[in-house]
C-alpha positions in Angstrom: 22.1 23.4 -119.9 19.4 25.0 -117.8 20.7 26.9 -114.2 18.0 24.4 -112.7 20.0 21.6 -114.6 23.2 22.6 -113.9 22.3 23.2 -109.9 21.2 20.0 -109.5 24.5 18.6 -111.2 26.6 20.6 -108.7 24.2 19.3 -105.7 24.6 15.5 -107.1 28.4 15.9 -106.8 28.7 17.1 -103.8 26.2 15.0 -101.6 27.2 12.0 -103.9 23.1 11.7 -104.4 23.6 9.2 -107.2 26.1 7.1 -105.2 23.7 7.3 -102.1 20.5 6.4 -104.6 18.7 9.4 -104.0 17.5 12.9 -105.6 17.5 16.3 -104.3 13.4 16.1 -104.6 13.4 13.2 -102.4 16.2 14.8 -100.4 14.2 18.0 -99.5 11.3 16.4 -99.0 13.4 14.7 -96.1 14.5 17.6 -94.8 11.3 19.3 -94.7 9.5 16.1 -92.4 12.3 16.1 -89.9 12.0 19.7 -89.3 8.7 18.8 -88.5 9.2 16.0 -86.3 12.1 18.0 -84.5 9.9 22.1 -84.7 8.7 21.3 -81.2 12.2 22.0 -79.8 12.0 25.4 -80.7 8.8 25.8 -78.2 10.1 23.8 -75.6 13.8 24.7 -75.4 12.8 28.4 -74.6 10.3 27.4 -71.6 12.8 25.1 -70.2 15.4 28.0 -70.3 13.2 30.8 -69.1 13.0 28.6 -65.9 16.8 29.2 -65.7 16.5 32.7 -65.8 17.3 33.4 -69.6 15.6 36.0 -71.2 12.9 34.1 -73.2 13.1 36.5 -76.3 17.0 35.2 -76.5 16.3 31.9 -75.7 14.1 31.2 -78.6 16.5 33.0 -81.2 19.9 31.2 -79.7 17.7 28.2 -80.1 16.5 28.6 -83.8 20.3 29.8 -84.7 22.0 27.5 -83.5 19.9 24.7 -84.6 19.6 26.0 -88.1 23.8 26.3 -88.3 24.7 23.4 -86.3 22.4 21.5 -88.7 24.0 23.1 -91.8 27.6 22.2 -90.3 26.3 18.6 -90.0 25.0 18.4 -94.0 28.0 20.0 -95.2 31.2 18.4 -93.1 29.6 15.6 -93.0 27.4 14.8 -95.0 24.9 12.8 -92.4 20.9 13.5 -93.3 20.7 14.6 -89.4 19.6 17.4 -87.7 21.1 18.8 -84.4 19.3 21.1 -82.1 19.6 21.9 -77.8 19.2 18.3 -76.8 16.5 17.5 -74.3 17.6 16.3 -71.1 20.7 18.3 -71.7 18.7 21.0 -71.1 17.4 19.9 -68.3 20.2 19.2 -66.6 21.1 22.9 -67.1 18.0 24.5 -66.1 17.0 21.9 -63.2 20.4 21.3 -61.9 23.7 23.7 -62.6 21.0 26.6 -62.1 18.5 25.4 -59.9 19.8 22.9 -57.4 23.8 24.2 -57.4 22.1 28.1 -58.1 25.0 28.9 -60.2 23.8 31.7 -62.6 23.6 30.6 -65.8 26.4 32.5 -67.3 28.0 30.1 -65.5 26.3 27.2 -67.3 27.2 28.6 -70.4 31.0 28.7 -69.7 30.3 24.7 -68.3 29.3 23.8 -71.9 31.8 26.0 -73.6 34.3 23.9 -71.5 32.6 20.7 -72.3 32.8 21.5 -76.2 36.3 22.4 -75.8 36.9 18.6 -74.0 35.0 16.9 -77.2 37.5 18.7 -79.2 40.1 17.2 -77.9 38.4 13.9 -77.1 37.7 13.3 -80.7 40.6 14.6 -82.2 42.7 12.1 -79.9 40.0 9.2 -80.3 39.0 9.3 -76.8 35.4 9.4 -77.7 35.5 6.4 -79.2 37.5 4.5 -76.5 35.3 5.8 -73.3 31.8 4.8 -75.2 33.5 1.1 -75.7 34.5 1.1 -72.4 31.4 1.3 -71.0 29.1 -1.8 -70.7 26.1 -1.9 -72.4 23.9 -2.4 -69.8 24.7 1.1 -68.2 24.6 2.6 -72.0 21.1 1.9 -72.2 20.2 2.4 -68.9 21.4 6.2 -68.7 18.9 6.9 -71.7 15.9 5.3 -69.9 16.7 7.4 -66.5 17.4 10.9 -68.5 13.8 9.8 -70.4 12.2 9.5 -66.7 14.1 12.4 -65.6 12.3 14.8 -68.4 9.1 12.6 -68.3 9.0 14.0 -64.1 9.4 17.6 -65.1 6.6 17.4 -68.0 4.5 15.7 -65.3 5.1 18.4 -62.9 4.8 21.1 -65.6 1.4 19.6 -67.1 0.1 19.9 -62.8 -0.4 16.4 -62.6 2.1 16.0 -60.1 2.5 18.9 -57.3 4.7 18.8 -54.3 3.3 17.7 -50.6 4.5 18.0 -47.3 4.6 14.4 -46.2 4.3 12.4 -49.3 6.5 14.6 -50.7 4.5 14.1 -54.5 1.1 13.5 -55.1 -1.8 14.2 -57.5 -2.5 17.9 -58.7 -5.5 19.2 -59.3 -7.1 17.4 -62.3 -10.3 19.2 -62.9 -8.1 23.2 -63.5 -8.2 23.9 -66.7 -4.6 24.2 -67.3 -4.4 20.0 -66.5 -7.4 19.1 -68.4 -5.8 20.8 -71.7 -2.4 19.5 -70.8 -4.0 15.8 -69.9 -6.1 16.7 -73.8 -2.5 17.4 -75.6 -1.0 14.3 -74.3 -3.6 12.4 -75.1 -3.7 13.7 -78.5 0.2 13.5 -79.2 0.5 9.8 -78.1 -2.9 9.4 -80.4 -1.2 10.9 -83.0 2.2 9.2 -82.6 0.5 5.2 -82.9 -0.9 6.7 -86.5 2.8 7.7 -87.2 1.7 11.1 -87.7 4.7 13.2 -88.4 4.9 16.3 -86.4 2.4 14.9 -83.7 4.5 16.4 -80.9 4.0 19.8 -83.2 0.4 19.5 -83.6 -0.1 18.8 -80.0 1.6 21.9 -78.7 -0.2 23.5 -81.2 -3.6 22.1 -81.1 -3.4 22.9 -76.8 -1.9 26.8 -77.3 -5.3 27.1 -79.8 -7.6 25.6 -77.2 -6.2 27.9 -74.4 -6.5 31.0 -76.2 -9.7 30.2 -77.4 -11.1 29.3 -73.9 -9.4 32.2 -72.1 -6.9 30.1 -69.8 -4.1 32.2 -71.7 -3.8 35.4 -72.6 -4.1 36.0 -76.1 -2.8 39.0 -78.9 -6.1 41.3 -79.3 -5.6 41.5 -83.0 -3.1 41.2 -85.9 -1.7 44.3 -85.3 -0.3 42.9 -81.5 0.9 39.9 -83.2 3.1 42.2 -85.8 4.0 44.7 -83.2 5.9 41.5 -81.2 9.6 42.1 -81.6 11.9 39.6 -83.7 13.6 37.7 -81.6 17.3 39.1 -80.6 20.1 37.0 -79.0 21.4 40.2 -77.5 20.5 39.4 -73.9 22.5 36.0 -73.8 25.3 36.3 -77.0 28.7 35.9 -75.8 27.5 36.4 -72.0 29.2 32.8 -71.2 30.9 33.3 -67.6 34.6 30.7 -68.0 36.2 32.1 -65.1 33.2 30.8 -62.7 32.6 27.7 -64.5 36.1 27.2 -64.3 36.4 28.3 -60.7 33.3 26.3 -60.0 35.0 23.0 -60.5 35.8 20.7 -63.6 33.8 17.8 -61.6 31.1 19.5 -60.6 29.8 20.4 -63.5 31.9 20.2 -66.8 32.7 16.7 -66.5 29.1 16.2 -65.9 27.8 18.7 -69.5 30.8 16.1 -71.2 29.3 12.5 -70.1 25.9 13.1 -71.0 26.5 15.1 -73.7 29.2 12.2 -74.8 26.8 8.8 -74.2 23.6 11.1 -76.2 25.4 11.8 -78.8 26.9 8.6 -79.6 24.1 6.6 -79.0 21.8 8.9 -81.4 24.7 8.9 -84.4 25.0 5.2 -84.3 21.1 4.7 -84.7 20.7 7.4 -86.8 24.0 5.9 -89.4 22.7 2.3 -89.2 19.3 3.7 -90.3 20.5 5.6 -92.9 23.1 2.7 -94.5 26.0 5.2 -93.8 27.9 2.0 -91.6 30.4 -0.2 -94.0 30.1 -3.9 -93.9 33.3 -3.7 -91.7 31.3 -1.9 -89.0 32.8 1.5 -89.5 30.8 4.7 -89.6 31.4 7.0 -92.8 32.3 10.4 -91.6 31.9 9.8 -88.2 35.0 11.8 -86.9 33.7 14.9 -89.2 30.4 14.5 -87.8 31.9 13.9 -84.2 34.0 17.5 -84.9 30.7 19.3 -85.8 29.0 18.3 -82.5 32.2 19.8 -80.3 32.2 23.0 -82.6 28.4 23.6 -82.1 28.5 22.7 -78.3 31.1 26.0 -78.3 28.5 27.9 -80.2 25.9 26.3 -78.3 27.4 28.3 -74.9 28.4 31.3 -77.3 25.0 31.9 -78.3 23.3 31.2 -75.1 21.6 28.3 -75.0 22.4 24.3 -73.7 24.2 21.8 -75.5 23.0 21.0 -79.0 23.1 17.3 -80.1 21.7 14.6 -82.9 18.0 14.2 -83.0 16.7 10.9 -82.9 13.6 12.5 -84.5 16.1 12.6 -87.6 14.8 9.2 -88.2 11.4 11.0 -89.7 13.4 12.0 -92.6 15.5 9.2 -93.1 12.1 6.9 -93.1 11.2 9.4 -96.0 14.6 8.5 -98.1 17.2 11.1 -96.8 20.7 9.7 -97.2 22.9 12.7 -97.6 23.7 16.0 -96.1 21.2 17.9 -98.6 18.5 16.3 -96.3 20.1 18.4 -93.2 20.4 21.9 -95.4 17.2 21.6 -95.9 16.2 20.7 -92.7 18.6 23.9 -91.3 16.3 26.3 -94.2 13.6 25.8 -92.6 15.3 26.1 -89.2 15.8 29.8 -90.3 12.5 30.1 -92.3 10.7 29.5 -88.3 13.2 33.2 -87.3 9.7 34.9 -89.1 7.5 33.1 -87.1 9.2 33.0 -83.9 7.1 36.0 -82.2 4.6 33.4 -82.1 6.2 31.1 -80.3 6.0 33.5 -76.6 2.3 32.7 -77.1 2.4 28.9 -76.4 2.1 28.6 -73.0 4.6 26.1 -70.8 1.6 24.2 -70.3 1.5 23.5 -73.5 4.4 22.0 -73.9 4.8 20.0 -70.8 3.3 16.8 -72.8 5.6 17.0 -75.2 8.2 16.1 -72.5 6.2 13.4 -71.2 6.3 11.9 -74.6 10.1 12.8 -75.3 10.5 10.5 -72.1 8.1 7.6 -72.3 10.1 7.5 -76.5 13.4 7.1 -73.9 11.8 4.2 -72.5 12.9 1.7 -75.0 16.2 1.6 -73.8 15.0 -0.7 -70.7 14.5 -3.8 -72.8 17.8 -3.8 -73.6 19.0 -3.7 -70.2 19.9 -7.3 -68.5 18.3 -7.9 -64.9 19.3 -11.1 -64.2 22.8 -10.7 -63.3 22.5 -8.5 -60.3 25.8 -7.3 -60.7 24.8 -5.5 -64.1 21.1 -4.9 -62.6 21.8 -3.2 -59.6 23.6 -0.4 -60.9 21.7 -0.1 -64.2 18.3 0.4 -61.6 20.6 3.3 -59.1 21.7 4.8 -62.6 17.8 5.2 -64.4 16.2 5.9 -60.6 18.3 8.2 -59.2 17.8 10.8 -62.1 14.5 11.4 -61.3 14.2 11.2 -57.9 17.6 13.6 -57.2 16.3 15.8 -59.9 19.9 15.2 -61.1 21.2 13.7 -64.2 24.9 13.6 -62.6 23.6 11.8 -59.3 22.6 9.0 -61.7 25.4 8.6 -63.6 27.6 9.0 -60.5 25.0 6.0 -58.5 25.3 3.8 -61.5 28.9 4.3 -62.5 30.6 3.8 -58.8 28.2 0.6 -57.7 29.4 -0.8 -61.1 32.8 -1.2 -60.1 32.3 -1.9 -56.6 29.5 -4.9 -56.8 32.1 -5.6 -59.6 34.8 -6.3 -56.9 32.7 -7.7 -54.2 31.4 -10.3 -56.5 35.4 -11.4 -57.9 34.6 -10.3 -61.3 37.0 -7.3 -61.3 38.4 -8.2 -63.7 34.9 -7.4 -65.8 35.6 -3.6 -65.1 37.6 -2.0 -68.0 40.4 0.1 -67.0 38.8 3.7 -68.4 35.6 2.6 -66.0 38.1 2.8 -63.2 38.6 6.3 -64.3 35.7 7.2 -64.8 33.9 5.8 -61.8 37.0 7.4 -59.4 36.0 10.9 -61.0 32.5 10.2 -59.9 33.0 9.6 -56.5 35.0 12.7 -55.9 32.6 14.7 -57.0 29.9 13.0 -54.6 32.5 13.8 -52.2 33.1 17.0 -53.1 29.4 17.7 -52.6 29.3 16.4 -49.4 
């Protein structure tokens, strides 16, 4: 028996790639197409960071590290062809809003998800997971990934310079002839293009395609030679690793900002497993996921080393869905996936050259993908409607993730009781909606 041979045995036994119908070939190939579909994180994660005042350097080695072992967790606990990586949105709400509209600092942030992990911990070692995501009707479940999609849609628009503040209008058009809209306006353009051919790694090839154009054409600066391009440092997580601030996160308020970091973090993650599982043929004919508590375990643990590291919450990919389409079924898909993860670390001076207007269309497209959720979403009972609209509006026009789910959640249960069908609202959205509305009071 060759080692090749004998490798292969050992990787068959322990992904169960004969019991799942697949082969390590077919496995790695996978892997390799969702790191592609999900690479653009590791441009965009650090730009939406910087604007929270971490050290971009840091910011783009806590992202590939994280991502890469968080992914690895994932293939090996549980055995789930998905790859996890800071989710957007959550980052968002960590940049936009615990930094920029409360101006916490974001050692502060980082204790908030370090807290947060610590409360999925618990949650899913006690099953609470489970119970609140029931709990919740569907029509706000699908409404709260439409508003986070229109959320980071607005802050792609506004980083792309479509969109620019005004005085009395408050928004209006930016100015489109600059040439930092026009190659923004070209990358969008090109992604969605891309993405109706099912391209994979259009959002990639976008960013890329723009950061080429705008070094080429001068709009941003560019390395004079090879020699600048080696000299760039490798990327350290020194500025940000174990700088997490608990005492003022905890000081700050559990309502404020933890509980906030735990219910998107919760209805994301959920939403994308349960896709992702069905997809994959991991759910039993009797509805229940394989694994899921393992896999449910290795999203807490990495939301602690999300916050350890210094980044924002990691979380499923939908974009995992790339690799699936290609035949991953197993955990060998998301090692290989978490390689390459690691493999980027050489290439990540690079990635300080792509300039944040180059990325601001991949958020557009991250959000109008988001978008899908609406058609699931049931209008014609107001009572359901009405708080599905305040919960997807109210995210982007607060700038706040929280303010939706707070707007969605509390006129839930009230229209709920005004309308005699109180009986509709499941006890845990009692809960749930009460913790809302103190922290709107809180707030003033």
């Amino acid at each position: 028996m060759t080692a090749e041979t004998s490798s292969q045995g050992f990787l068959d036994k322990f992904f169960h790639l004969t019991e799942k119908k697949t082969t390590v070939r077919t496995e790695m190939v996978a892997g390799l197409t969702t790191f592609i579909s999900v690479a653009y994180i590791l441009f965009v994660n650090p730009n939406i960071l910087a604007d929270a005042g971490i050290p971009k350097e840091a910011a783009i080695a806590s992202t590939i590290w994280v991502a890469a072992l968080t992914t690895a967790m994932m293939g090996i606990a549980a055995n789930y062809p998905v790859a996890l990586a800071p989710g957007m949105g959550l980052n968002a709400f960590f940049a936009y809003y615990v930094v920029g509209t409360l101006h916490l600092p974001w050692q502060v942030a980082l204790g908030g998800v370090f807290f947060s992990g610590i409360c999925f911990f618990l949650m899913t070692l006690g099953g609470l997971r489970q119970a609140i995501i029931q709990a919740v009707p569907q029509n706000l479940k699908s409404s709260i990934g439409v508003g986070i999609g229109l959320f980071i849609a607005f802050i792609g628009l506004k980083g792309t310079g479509l969109i620019v503040a005004d005085p009395v209008t408050y928004l209006t058009l930016g100015h489109v002839t600059s040439p930092q809209v026009l190659l923004s306006c070209f990358g969008l353009v090109l992604t969605g293009a891309l993405m109706a051919r099912g391209v994979s790694g259009a959002i990639l090839i976008g960013i890329a395609t723009v950061t080429a154009l705008s070094i080429a054409l001068g709009v941003s600066p560019a390395p004079s030679g090879i020699s600048d391009i080696m000299s760039l440092r490798f990327p350290s997580m020194a500025a940000t690793f174990g700088q997490l601030d608990l005492a003022g996160a905890w000081h700050y308020g559990i309502f404020s900002i933890i509980f906030t970091f735990t219910i998107v973090e919760l209805f994301d993650n959920m939403g994308t497993l349960i896709g992702l599982t069905m997809r994959a043929g991991l759910i039993k004919p009797d509805g229940e996921i394989e694994n899921l508590d393992r896999a449910l375990t290795t999203d807490a643990i990495g939301t602690m080393l999300s916050a350890l590291f210094g980044t924002s919450t990691v979380t499923s990919y939908v974009e995992s869905a790339a690799g699936i389409a290609e035949g991953g079924r197993t955990g060998l898909t998301a090692m290989t996936t978490a390689a390459m993860f690691l493999v980027a670390l050489v290439f990540a001076p690079l990635i300080g050259l792509v300039p944040p207007f180059a990325t601001a269309p991949a958020l557009v497209v991250v959000g109008a993908l988001m978008m899908t959720g609406v058609m699931n979403v049931d209008f014609t009972d107001f009572s359901e409607g009405l708080p599905a609209f305040l919960t997807i509006i109210m995210m982007p026009m607060t700038s706040s993730i929280a303010n939706g789910f707070a707007f969605g959640f509390v006129s839930y249960v009230l229209l709920k009781v005004f309308t005699g069908k109180a009986r509709q609202v499941n006890p845990v959205m009692w809960v749930v909606a009460a913790a809302f509305l103190v922290n709107l009071g809180m707030r003033g």
